[in-house]
N, CA, C and O atoms as a Maestro MAE file, in Angstrom:
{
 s_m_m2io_version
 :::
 2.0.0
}

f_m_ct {
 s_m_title
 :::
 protein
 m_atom[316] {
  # First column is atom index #
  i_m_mmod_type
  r_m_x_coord
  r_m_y_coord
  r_m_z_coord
  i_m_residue_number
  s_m_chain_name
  s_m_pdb_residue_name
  s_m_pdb_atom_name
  i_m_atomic_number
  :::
  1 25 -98.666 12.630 -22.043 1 A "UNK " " N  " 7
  2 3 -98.068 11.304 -22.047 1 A "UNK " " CA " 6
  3 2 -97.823 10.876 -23.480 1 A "UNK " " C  " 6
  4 15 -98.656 11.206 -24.325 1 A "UNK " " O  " 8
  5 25 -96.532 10.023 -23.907 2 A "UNK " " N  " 7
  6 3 -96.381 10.163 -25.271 2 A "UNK " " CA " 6
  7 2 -96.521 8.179 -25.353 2 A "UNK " " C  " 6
  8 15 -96.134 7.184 -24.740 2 A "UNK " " O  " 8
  9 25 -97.167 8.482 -26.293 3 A "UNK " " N  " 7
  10 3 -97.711 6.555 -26.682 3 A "UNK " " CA " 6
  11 2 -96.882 5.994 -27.667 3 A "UNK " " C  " 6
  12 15 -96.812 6.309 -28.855 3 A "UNK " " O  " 8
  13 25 -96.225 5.083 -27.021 4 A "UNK " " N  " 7
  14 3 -95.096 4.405 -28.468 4 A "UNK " " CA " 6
  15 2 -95.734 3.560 -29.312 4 A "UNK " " C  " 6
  16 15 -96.782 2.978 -29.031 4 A "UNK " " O  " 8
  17 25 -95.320 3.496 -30.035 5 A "UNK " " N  " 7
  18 3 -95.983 2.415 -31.614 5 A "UNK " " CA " 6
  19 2 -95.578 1.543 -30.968 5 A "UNK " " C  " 6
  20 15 -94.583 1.645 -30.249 5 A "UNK " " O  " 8
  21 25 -96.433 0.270 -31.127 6 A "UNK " " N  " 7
  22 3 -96.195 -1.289 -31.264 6 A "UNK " " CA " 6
  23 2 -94.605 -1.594 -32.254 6 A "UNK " " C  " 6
  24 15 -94.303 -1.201 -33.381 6 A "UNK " " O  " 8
  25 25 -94.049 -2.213 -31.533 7 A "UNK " " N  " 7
  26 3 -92.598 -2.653 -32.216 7 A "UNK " " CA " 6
  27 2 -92.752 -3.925 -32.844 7 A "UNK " " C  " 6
  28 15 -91.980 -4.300 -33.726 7 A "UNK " " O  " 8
  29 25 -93.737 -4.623 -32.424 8 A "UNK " " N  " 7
  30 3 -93.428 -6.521 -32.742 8 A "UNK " " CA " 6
  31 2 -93.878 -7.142 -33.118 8 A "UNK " " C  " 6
  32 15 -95.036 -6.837 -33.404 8 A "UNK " " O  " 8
  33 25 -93.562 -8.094 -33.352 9 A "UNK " " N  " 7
  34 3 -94.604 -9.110 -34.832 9 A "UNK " " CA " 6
  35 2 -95.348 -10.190 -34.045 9 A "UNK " " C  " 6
  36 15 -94.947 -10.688 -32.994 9 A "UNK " " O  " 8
  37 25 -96.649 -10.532 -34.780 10 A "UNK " " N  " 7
  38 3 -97.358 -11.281 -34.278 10 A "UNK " " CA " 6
  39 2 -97.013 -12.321 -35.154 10 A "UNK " " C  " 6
  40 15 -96.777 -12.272 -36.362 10 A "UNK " " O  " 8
  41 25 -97.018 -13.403 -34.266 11 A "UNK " " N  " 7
  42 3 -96.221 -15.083 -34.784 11 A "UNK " " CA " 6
  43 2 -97.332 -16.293 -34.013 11 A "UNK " " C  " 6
  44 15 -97.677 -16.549 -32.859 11 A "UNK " " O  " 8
  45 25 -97.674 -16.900 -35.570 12 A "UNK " " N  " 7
  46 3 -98.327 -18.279 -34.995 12 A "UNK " " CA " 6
  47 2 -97.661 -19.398 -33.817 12 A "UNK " " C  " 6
  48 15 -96.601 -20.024 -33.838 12 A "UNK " " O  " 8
  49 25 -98.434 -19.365 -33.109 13 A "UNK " " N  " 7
  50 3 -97.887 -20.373 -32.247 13 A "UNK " " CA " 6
  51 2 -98.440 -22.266 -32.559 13 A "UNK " " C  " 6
  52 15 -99.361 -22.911 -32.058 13 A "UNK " " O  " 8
  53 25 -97.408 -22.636 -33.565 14 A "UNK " " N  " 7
  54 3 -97.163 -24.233 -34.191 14 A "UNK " " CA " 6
  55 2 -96.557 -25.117 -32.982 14 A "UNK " " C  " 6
  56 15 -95.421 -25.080 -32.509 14 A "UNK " " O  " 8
  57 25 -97.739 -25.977 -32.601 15 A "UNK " " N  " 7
  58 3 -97.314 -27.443 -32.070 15 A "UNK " " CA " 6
  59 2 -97.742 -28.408 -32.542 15 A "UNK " " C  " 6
  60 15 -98.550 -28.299 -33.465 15 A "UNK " " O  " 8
  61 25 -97.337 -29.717 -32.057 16 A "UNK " " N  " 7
  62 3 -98.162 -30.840 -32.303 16 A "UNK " " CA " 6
  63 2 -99.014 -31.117 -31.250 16 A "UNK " " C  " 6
  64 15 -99.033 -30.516 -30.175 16 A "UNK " " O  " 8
  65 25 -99.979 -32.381 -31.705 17 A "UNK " " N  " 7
  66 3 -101.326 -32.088 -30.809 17 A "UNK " " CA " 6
  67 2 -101.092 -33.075 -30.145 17 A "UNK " " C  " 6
  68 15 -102.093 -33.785 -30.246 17 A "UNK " " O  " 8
  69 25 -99.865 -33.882 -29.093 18 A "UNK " " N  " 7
  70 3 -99.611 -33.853 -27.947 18 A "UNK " " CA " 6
  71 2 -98.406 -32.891 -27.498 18 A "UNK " " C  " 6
  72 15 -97.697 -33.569 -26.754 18 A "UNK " " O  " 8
  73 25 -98.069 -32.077 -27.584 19 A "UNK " " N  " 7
  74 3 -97.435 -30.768 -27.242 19 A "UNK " " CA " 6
  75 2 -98.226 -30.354 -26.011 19 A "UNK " " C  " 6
  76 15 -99.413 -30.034 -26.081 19 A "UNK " " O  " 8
  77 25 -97.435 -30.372 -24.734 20 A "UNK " " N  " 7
  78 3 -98.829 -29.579 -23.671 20 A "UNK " " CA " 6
  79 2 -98.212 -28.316 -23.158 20 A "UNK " " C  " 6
  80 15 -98.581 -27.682 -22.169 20 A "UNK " " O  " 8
  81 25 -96.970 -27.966 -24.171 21 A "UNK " " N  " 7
  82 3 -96.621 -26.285 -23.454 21 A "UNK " " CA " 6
  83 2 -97.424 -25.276 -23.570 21 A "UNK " " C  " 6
  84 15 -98.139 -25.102 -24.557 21 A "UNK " " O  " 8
  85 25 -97.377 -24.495 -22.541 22 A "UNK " " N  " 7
  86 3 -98.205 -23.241 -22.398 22 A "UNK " " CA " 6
  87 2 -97.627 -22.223 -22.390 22 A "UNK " " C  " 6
  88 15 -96.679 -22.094 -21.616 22 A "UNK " " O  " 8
  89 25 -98.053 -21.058 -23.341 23 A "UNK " " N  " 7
  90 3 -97.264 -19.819 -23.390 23 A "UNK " " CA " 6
  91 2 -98.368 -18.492 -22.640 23 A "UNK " " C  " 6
  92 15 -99.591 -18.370 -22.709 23 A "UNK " " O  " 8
  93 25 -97.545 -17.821 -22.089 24 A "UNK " " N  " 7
  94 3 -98.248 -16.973 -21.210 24 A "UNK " " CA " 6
  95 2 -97.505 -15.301 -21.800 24 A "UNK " " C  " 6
  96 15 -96.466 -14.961 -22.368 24 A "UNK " " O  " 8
  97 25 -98.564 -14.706 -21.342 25 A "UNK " " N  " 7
  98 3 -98.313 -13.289 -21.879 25 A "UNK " " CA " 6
  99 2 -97.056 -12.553 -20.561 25 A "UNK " " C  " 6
  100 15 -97.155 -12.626 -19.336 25 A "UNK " " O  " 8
  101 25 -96.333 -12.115 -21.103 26 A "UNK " " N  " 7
  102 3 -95.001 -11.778 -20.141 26 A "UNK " " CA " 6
  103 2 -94.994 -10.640 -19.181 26 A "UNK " " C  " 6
  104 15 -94.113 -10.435 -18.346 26 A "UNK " " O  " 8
  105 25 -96.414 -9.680 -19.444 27 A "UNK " " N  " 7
  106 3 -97.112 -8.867 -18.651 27 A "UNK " " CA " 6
  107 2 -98.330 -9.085 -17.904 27 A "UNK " " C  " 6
  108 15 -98.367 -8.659 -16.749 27 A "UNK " " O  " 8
  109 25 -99.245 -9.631 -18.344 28 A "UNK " " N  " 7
  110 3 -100.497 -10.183 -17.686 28 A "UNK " " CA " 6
  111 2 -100.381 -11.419 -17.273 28 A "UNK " " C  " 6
  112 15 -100.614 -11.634 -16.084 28 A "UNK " " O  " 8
  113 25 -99.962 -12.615 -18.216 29 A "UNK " " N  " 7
  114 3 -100.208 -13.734 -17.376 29 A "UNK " " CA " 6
  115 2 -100.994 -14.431 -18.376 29 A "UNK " " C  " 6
  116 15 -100.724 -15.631 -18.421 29 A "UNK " " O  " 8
  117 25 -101.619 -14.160 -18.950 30 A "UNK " " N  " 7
  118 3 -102.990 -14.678 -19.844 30 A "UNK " " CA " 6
  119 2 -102.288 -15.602 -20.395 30 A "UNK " " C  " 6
  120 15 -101.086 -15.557 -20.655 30 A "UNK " " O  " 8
  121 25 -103.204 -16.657 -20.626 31 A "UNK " " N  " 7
  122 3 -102.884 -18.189 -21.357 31 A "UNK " " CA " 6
  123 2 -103.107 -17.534 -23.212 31 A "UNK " " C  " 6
  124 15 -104.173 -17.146 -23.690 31 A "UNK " " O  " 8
  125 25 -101.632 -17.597 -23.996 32 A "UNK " " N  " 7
  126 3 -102.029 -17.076 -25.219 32 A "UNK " " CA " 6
  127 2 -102.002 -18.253 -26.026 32 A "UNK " " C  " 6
  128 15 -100.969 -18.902 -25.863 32 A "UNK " " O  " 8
  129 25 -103.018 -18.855 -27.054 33 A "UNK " " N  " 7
  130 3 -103.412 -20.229 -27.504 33 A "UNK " " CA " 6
  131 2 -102.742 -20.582 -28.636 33 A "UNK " " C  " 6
  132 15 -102.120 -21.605 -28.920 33 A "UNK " " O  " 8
  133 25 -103.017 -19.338 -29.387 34 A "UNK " " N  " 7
  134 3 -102.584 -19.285 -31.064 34 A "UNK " " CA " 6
  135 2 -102.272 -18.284 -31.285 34 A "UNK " " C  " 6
  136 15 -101.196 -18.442 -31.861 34 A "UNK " " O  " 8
  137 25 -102.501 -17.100 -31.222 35 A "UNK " " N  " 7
  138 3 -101.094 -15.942 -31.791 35 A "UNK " " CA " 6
  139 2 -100.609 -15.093 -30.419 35 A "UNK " " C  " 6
  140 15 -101.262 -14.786 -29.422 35 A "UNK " " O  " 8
  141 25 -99.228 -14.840 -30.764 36 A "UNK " " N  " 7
  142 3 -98.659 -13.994 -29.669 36 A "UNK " " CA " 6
  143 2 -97.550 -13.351 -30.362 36 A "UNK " " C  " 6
  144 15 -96.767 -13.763 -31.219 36 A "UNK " " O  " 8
  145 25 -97.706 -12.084 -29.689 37 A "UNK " " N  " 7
  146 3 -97.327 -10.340 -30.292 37 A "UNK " " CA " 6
  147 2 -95.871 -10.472 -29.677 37 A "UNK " " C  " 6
  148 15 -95.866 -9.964 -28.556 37 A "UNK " " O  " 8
  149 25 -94.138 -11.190 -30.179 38 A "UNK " " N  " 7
  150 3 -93.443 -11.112 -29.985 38 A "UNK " " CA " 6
  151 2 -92.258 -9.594 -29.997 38 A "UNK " " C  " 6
  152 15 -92.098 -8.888 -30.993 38 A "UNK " " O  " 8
  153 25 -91.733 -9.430 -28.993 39 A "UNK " " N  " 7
  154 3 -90.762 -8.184 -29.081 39 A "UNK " " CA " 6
  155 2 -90.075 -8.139 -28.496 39 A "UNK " " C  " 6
  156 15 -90.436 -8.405 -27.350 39 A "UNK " " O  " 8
  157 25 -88.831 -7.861 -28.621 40 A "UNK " " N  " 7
  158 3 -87.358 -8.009 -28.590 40 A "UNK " " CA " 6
  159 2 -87.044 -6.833 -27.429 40 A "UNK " " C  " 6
  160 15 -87.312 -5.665 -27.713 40 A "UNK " " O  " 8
  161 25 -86.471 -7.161 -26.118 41 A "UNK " " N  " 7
  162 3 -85.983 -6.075 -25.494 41 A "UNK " " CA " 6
  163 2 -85.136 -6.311 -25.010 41 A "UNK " " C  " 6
  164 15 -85.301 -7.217 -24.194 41 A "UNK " " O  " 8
  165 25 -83.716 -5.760 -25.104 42 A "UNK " " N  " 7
  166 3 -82.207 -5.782 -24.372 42 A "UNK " " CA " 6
  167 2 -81.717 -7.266 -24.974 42 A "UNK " " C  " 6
  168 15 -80.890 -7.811 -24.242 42 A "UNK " " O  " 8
  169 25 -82.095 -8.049 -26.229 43 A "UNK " " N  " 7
  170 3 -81.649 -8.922 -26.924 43 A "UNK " " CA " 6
  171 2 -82.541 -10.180 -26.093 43 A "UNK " " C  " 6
  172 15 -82.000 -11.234 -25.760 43 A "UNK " " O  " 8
  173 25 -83.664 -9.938 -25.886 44 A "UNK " " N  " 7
  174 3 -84.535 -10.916 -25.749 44 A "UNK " " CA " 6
  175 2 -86.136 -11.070 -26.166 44 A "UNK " " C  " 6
  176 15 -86.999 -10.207 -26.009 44 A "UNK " " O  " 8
  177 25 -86.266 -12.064 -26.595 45 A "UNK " " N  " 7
  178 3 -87.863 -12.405 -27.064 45 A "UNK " " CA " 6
  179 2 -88.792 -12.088 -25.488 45 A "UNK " " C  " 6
  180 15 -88.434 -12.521 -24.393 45 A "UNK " " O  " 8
  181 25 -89.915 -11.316 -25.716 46 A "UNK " " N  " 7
  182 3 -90.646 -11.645 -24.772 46 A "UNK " " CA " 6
  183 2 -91.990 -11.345 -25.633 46 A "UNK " " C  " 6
  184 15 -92.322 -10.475 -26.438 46 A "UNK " " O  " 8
  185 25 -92.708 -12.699 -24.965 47 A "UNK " " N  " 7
  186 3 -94.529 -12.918 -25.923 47 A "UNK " " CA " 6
  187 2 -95.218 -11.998 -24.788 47 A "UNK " " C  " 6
  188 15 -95.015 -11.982 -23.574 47 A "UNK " " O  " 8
  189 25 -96.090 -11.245 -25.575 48 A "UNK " " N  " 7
  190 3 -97.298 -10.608 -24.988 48 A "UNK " " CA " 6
  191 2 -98.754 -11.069 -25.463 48 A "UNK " " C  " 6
  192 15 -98.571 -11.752 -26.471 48 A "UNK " " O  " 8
  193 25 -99.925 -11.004 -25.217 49 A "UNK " " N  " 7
  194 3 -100.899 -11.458 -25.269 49 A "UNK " " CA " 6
  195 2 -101.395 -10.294 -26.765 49 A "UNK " " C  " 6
  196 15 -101.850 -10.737 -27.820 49 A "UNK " " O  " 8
  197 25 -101.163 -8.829 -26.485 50 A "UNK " " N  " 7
  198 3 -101.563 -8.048 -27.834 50 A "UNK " " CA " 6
  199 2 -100.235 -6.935 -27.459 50 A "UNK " " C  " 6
  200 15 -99.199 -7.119 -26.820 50 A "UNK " " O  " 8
  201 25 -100.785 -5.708 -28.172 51 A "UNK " " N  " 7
  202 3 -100.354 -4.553 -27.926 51 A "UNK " " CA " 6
  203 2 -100.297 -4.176 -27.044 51 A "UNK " " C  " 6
  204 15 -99.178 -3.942 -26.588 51 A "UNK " " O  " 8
  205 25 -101.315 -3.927 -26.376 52 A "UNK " " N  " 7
  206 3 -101.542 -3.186 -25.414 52 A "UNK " " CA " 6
  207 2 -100.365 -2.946 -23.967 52 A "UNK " " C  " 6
  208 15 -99.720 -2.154 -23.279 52 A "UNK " " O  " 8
  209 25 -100.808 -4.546 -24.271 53 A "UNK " " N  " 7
  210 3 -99.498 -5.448 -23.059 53 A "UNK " " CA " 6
  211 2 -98.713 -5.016 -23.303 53 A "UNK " " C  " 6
  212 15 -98.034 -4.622 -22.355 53 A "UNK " " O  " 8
  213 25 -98.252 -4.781 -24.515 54 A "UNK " " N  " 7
  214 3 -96.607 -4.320 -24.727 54 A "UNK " " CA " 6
  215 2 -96.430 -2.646 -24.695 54 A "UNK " " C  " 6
  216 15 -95.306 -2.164 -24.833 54 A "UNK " " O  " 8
  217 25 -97.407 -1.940 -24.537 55 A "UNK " " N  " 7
  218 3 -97.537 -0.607 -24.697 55 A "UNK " " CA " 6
  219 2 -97.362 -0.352 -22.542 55 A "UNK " " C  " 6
  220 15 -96.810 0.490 -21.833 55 A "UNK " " O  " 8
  221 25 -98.025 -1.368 -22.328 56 A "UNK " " N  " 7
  222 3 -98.159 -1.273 -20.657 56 A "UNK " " CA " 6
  223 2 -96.669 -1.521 -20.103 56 A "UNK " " C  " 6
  224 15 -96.222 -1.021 -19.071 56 A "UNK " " O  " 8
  225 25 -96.119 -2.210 -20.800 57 A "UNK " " N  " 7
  226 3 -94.624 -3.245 -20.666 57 A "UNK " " CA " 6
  227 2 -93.658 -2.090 -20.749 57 A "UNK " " C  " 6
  228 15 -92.764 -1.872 -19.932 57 A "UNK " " O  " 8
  229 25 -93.905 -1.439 -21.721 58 A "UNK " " N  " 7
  230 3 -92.781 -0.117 -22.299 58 A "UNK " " CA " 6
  231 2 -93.548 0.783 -21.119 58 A "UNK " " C  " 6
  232 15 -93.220 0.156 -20.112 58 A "UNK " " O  " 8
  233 25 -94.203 1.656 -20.760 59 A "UNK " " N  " 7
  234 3 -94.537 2.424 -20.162 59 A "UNK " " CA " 6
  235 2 -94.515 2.600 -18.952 59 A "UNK " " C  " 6
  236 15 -94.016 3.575 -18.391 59 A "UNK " " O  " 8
  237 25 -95.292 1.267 -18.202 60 A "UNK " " N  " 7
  238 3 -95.047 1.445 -16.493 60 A "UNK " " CA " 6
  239 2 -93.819 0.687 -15.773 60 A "UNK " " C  " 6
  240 15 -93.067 1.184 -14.934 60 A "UNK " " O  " 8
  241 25 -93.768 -1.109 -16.477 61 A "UNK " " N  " 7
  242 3 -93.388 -1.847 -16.152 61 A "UNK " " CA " 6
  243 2 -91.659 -1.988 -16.064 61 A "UNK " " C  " 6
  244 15 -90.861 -2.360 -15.204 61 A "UNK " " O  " 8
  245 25 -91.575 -1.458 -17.499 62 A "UNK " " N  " 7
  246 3 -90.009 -0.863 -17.523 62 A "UNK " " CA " 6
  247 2 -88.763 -0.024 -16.657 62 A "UNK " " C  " 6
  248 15 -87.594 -0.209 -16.320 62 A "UNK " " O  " 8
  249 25 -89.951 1.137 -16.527 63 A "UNK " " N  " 7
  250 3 -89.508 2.425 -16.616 63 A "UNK " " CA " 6
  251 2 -89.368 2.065 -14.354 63 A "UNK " " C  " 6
  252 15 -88.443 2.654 -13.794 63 A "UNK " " O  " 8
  253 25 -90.168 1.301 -13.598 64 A "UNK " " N  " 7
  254 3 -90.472 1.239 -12.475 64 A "UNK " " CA " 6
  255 2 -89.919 -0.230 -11.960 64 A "UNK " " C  " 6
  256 15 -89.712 -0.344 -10.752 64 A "UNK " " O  " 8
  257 25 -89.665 -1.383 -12.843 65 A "UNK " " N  " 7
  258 3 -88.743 -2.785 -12.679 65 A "UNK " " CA " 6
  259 2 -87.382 -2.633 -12.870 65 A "UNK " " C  " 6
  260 15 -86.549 -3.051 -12.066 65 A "UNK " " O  " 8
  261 25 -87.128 -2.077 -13.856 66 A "UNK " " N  " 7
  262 3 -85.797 -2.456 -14.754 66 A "UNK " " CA " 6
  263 2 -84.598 -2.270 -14.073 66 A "UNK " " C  " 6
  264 15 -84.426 -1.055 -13.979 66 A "UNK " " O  " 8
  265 25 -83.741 -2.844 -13.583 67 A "UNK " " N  " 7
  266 3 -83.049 -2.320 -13.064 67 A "UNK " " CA " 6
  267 2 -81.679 -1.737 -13.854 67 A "UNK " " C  " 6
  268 15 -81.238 -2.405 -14.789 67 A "UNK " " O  " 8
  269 25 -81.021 -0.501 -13.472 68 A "UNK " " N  " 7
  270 3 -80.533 0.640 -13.983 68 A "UNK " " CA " 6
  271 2 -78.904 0.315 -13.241 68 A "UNK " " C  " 6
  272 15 -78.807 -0.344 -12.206 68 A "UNK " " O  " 8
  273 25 -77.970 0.767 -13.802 69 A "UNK " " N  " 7
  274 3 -76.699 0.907 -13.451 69 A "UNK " " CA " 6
  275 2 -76.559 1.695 -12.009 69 A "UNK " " C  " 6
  276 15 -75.603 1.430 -11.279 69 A "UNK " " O  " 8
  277 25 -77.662 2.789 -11.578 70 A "UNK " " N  " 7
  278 3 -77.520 3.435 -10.612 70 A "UNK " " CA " 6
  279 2 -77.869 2.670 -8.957 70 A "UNK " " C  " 6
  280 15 -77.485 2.801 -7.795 70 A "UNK " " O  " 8
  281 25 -78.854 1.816 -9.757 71 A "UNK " " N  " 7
  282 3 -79.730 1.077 -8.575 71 A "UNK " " CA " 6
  283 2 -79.336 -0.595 -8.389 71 A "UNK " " C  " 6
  284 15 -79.923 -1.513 -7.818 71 A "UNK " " O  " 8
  285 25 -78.596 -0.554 -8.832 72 A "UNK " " N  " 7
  286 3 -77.611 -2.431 -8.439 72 A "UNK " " CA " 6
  287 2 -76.696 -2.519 -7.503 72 A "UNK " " C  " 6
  288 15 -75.785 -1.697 -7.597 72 A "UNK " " O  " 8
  289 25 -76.658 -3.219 -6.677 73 A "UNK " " N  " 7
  290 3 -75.681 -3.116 -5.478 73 A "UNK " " CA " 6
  291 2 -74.756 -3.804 -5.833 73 A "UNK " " C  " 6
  292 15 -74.893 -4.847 -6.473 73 A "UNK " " O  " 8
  293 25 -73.256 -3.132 -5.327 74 A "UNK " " N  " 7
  294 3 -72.373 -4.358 -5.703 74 A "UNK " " CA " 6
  295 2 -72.613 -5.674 -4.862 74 A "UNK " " C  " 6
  296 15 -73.304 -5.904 -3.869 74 A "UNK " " O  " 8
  297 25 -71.417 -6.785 -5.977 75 A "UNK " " N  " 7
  298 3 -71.908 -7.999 -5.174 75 A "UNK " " CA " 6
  299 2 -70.495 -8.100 -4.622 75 A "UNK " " C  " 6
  300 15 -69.522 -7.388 -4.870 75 A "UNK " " O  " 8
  301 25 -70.626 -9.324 -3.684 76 A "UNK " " N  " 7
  302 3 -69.096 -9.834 -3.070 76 A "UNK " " CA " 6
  303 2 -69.134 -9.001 -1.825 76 A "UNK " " C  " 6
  304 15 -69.966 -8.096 -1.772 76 A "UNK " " O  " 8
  305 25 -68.211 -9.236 -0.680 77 A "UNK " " N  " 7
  306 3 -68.374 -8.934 0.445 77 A "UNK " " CA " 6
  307 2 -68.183 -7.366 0.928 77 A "UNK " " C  " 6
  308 15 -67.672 -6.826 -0.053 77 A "UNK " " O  " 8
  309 25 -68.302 -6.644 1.681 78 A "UNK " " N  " 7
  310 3 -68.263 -5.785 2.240 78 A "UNK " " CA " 6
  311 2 -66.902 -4.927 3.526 78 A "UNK " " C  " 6
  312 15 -66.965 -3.959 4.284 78 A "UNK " " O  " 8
  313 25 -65.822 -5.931 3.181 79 A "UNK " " N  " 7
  314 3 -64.458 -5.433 4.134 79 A "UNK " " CA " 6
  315 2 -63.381 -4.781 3.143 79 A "UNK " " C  " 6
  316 15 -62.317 -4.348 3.585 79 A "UNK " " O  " 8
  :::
 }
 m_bond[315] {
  # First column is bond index #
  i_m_from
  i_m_to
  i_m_order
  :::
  1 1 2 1
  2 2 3 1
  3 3 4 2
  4 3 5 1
  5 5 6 1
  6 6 7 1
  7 7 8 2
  8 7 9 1
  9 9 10 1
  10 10 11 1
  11 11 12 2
  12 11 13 1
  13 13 14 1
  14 14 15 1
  15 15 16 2
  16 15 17 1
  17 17 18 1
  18 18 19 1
  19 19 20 2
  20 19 21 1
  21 21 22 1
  22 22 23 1
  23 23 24 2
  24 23 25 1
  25 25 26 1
  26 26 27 1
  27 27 28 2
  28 27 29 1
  29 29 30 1
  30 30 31 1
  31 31 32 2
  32 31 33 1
  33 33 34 1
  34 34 35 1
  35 35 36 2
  36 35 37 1
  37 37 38 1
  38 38 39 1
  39 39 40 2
  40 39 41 1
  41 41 42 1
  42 42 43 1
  43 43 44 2
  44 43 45 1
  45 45 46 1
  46 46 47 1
  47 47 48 2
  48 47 49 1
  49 49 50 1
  50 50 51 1
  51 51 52 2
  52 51 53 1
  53 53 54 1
  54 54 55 1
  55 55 56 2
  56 55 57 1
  57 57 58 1
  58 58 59 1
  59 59 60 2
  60 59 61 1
  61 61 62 1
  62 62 63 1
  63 63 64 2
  64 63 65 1
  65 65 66 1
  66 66 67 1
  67 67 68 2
  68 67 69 1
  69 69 70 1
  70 70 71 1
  71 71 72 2
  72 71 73 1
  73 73 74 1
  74 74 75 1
  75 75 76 2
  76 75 77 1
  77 77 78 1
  78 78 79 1
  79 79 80 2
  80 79 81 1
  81 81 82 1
  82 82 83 1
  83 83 84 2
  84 83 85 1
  85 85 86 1
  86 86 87 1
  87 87 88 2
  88 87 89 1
  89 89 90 1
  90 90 91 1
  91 91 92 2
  92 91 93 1
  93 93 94 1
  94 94 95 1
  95 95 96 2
  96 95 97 1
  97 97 98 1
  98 98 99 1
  99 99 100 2
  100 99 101 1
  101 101 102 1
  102 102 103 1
  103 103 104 2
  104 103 105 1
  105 105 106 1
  106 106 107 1
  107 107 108 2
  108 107 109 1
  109 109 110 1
  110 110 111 1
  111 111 112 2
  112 111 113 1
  113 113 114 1
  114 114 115 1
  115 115 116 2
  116 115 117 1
  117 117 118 1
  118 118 119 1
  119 119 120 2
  120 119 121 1
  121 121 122 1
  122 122 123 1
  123 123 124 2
  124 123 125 1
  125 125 126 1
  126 126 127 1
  127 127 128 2
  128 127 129 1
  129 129 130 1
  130 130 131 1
  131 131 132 2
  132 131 133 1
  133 133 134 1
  134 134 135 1
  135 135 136 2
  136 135 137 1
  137 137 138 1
  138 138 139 1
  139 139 140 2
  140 139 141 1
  141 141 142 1
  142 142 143 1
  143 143 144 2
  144 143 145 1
  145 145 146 1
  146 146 147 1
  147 147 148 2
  148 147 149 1
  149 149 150 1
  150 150 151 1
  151 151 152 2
  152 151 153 1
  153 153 154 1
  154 154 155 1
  155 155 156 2
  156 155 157 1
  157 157 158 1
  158 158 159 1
  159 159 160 2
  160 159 161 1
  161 161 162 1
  162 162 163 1
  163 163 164 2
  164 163 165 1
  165 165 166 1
  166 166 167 1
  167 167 168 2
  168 167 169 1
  169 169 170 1
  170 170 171 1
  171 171 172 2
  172 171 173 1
  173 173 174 1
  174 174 175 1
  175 175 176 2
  176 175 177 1
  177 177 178 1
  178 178 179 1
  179 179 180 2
  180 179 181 1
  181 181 182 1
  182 182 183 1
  183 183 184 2
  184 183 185 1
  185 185 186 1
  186 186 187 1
  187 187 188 2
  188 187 189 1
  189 189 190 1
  190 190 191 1
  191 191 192 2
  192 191 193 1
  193 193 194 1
  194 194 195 1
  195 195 196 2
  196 195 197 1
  197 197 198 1
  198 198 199 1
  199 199 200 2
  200 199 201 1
  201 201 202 1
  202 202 203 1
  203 203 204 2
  204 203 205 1
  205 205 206 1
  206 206 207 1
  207 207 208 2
  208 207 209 1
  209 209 210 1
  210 210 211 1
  211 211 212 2
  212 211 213 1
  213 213 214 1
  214 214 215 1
  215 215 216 2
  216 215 217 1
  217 217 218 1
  218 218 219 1
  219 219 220 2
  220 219 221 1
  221 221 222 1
  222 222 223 1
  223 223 224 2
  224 223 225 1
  225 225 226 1
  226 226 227 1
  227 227 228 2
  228 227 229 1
  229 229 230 1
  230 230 231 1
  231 231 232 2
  232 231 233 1
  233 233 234 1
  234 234 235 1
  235 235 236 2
  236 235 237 1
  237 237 238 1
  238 238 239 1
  239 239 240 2
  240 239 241 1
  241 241 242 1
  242 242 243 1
  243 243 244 2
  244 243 245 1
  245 245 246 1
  246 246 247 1
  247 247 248 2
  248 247 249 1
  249 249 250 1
  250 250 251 1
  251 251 252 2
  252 251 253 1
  253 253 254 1
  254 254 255 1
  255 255 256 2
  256 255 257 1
  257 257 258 1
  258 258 259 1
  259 259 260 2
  260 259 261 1
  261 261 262 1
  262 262 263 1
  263 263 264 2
  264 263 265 1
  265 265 266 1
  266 266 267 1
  267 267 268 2
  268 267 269 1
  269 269 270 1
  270 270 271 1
  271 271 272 2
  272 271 273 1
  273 273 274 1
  274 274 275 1
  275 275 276 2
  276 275 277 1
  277 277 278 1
  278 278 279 1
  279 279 280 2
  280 279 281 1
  281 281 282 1
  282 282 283 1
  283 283 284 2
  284 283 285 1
  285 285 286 1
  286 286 287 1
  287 287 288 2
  288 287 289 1
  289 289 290 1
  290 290 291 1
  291 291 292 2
  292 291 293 1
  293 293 294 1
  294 294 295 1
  295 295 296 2
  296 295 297 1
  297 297 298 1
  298 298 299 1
  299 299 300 2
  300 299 301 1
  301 301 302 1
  302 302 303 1
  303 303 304 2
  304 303 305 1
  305 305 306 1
  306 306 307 1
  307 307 308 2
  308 307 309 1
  309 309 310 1
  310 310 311 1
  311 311 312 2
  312 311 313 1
  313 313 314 1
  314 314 315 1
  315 315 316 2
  :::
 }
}
């Protein structure tokens, strides 16, 4: 099995202290408080909680969610 390097930067998460948004890790779920491991896929930000998440994200989650040019149904009617 081949293990990819971490791609993404870890970025403080700055609010003010009535701010009540919550950022969640985009693989687990986990409530992330103050830093989160941002990385860019198909021209989008997605926060992960660490690495790992993002090593799990690239590996299972991708490769078994994503949907592919082969596997999209057309849309619009059927006559």
């Amino acid at each position: 099995m081949k293990v990819s390097t971490p791609v993404g930067t870890w970025v403080e998460i700055k609010r003010s202290w009535h701010d009540n948004t919550l950022t969640n890790c985009a693989l687990c779920g986990r409530l992330v408080p103050r830093m989160i491991w941002m990385v860019e896929f198909s021209e989008k930000s997605l926060p992960f909680c660490n690495e790992e998440c993002e090593g799990l994200y690239r590996s299972y989650w991708l490769p078994k969610y994503e949907p592919t040019a082969d596997s999209e149904q057309p849309t619009g009617s059927l006559s």
